[in-house]
C-alpha positions as CSV (number, residue, x, y, z in Angstrom):
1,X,-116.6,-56.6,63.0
2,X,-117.0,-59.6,65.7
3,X,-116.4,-56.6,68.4
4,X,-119.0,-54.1,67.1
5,X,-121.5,-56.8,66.6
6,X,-121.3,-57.8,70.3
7,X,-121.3,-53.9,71.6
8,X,-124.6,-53.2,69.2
9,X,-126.0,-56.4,71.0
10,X,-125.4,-55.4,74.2
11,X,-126.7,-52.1,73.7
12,X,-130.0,-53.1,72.5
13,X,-130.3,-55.4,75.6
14,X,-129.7,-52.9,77.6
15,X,-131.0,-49.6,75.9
16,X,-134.5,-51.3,75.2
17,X,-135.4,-52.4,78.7
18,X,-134.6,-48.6,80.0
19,X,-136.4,-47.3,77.3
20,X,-139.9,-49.3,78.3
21,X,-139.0,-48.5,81.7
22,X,-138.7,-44.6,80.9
23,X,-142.1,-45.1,79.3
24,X,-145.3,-44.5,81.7
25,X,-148.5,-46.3,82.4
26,X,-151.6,-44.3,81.0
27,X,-155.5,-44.2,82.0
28,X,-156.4,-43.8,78.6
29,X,-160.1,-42.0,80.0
30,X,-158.0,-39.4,82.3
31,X,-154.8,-39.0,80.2
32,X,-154.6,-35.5,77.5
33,X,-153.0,-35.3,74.2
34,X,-149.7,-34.8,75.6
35,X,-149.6,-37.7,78.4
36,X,-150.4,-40.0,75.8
37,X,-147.6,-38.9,73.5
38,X,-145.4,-38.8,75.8
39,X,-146.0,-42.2,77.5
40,X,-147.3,-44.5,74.3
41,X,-145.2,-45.9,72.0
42,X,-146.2,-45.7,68.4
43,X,-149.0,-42.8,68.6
44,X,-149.4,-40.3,66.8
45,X,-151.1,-36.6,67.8
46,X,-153.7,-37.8,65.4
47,X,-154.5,-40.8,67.2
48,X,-154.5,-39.2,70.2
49,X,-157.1,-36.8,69.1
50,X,-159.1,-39.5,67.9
51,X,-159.0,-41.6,71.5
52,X,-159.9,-38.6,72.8
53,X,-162.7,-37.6,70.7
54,X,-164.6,-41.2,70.8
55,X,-164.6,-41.0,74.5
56,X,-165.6,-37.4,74.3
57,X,-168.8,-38.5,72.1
58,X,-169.2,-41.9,73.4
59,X,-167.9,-41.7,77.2
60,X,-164.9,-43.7,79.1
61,X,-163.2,-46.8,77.4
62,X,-165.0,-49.6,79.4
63,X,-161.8,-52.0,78.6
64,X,-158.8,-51.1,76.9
65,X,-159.4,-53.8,73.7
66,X,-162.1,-50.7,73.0
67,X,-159.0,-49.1,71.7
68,X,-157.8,-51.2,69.6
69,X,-161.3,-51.5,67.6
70,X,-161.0,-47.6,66.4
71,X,-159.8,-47.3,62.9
72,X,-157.5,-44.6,63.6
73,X,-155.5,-46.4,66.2
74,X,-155.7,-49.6,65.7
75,X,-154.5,-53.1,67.1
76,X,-150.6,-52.1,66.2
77,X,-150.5,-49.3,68.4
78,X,-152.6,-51.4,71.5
79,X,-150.2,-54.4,70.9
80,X,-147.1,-52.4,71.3
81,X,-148.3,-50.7,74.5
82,X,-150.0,-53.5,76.1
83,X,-149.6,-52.9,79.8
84,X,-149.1,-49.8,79.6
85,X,-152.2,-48.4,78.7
86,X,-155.5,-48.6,81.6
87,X,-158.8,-47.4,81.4
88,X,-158.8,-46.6,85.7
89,X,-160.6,-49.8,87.4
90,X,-160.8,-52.2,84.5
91,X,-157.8,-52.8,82.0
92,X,-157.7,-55.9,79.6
93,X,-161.5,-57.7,80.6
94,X,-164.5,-58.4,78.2
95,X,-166.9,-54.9,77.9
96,X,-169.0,-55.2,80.9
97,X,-173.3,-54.7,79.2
């Protein structure tokens, strides 16, 4: 039991840092259905029509907190991708007026 216990650990330490690594960076105004999927953890097809929808109506994400204020992604999805998603010059700063 001692054995299996230290193999799982050292599994997840090594499995989860490949797996962020296998994961992409995404430009959340440029990126289709598909990119995002592929490259953001946590989203589903629905949210991704949704992201891509409100900058359809609304134009480009201005920062990528935009995101998280949508009621069909949410702050969960944002959190665990932070870093990963970009919206092209400016990523994480305040919404420019």
């Amino acid at each position: 039991m001692r054995v299996l216990k230290k193999t799982l650990t050292t599994l997840l330490f090594v499995l989860i840092p490949t797996l962020a690594l296998a994961l992409g960076e995404v430009n959340i105004n440029t990126a289709n259905k598909q990119e995002m999927l592929d490259n953001l953890e946590g989203l589903s097809p629905e949210q991704a029509d949704a992201i891509i929808e409100h900058r359809t109506k609304n134009g480009p994400f201005v920062n990528v907190h935009e995101v998280g204020t949508l009621d069909e992604v949410g702050w969960d999805v944002l959190n665990i991708n932070q870093g990963r998603i970009n919206v092209g010059d400016s990523n994480w700063g305040d919404r420019k007026s």
